[in-house]
C-alpha positions, 0 to 999 in steps of 0.5 A: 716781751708780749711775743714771750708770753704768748709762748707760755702757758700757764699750768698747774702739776696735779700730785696722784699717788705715783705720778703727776699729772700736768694740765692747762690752768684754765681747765680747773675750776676749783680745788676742793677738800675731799668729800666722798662721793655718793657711790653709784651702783654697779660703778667701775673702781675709777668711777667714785661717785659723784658730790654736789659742787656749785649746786651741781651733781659732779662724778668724781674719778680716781685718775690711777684707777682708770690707768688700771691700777688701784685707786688710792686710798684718801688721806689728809691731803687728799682734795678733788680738783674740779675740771671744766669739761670740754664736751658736752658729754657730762650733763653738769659741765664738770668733772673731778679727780681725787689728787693727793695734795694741793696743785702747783702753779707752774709757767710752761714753755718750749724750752721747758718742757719737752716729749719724753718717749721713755714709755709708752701708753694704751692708745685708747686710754686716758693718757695723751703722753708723758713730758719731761720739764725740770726735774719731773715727768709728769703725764698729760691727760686725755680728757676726750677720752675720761669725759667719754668713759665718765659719759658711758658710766653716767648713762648706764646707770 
C-alpha cells in the first residue's frame, strides 16, 4: 500500500480562461479572492502588478498573458493563487496567477496522467508541456522560467 502512495502526487487543476493548468500541491500557497493589483509603470501585460499578501509585496501575473495571448478580464470567480517560489529570484518568496475559478484537488499517478505531444510550445516560454489525464489536457508550467521573467520586470522597474 504505502508502495502505491509514493507513486502518486497530489495535485491541484488551476482553471485560466482556455486552458488548465496542473501543478504540485505543494507549491500552492494559498487561494485568495481577486484584488487588483497595484500596477507598475512601464510593465508588460502578464505583469499585473503586485498585492500585499501575508505582510508581503507579491507580483501578480496573467499565465494566458505571458503565452502571449490577452490577459482575461476578472470576473466573479476570478481569484489569485499564490505560489511559493522555488528560487530565490523573487524577493517576497511568493508569486500569484490570476485563474478564473477555484482549483481542483486531484491525486496523479502513472496510470493517470500521460504526455500528450498533440502541440508543441516555445522552447524559452513558461510551458514545461501538455499532459493528457481523463478527460483533460491540462499544461504543465515552467515556473524557472515565469520567476525569471517575473525577476527581470521586478528589477527594472
Amino acid at each position: 500500500m504505502s508502495e502505491v502512495l509514493a507513486h502518486e502526487l497530489y495535485s491541484l487543476l488551476v482553471p485560466l480562461a482556455q486552458e488548465r493548468l496542473i501543478v504540485p500541491r505543494a507549491c500552492v500557497a494559498e487561494v485568495v479572492t481577486w484584488q487588483a493589483p497595484e500596477k507598475m509603470e512601464g510593465a508588460p501585460p502578464w505583469y499585473l502588478g503586485t498585492i500585499h499578501w501575508s505582510g508581503r509585496a507579491v507580483p501578480v501575473i496573467s499565465f494566458e498573458a505571458a503565452c502571449g495571448q490577452s490577459p482575461p478580464n476578472p470576473g466573479t470567480r476570478t481569484r489569485i493563487v499564490i505560489f511559493v517560489a522555488l528560487s530565490s529570484q523573487i524577493p517576497s518568496g511568493y508569486f500569484g496567477v490570476i485563474t478564473q475559478g477555484f482549483p481542483q484537488l486531484v491525486r496523479v499517478n502513472a496510470d493517470v496522467v500521460k504526455h500528450d505531444p498533440s502541440r508543441n510550445f516555445p522552447e524559452r516560454g513558461p510551458i514545461l508541456c501538455q499532459v493528457r489525464m481523463l478527460n483533460e489536457s491540462p499544461l504543465i508550467p515552467d515556473f524557472e522560467c515565469l520567476e525569471q521573467m517575473i525577476s527581470e520586470e521586478t528589477r527594472a522597474s
